[in-house]
N, C-alpha and C positions, 0 to 999 in steps of 0.2 A: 458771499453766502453767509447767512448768520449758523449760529452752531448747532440749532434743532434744524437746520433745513439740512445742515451737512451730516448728522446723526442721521435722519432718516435718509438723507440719500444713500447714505451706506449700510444703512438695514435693510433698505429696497436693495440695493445691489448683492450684500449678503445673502440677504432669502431667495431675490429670483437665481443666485449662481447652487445654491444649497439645492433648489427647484430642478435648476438647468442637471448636473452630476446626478441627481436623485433617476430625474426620469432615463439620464443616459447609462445610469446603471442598471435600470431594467429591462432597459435597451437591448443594453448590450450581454447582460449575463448569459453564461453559454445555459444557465437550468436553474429553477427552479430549487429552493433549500430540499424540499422534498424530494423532487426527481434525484440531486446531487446526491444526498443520501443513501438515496436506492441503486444510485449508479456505485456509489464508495461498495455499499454493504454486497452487492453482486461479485464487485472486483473483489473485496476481501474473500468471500464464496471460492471464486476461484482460482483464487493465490492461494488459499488453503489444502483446497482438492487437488492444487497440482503438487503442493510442498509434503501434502502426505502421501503422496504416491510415489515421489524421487523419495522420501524417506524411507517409505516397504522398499522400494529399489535397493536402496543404499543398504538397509538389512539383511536382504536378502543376500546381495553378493555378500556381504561381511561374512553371515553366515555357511556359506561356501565355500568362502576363501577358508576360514575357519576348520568345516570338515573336511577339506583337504588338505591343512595343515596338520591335522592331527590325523588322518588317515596315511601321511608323507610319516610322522613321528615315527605311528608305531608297525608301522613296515619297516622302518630304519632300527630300532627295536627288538624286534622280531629275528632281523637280520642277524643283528649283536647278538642274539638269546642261543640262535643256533646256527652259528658256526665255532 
């Protein structure tokens, strides 16, 4: 085979395998950029609403634990003050 016939054999082979992956990549892709997008942005949505909601949780008992520690203080306090 002379050297332009083997340059194009391998640019044909190059383009149709470039072709071949292209088309099986759209094939194959589980979505769309767009759809992907919308699916990521939904999921951040709700990893958000759920991490601010254990976050009020997690506040709330702090702040309980909290007035109970200080409600425990000064009853112990109180105790001291009058006996």
């Amino acid at each position: 085979m002379s050297t332009t016939r083997q340059t194009l054999t391998y640019t044909a082979v190059a383009v149709g395998a470039a072709a071949a992956g292209f088309a099986a990549g759209l094939l194959l892709a589980p979505a769309s950029g767009s759809d992907t997008r919308r699916r990521l942005g939904r999921l951040v949505d709700e990893k958000k609403t759920t991490l601010e909601r254990k976050g009020r949780e997690v506040v709330d008992r702090a702040a309980e634990y909290a007035s109970d520690a200080i409600e425990a203080g000064r009853e112990k306090v109180d105790a001291l003050l009058h006996h």
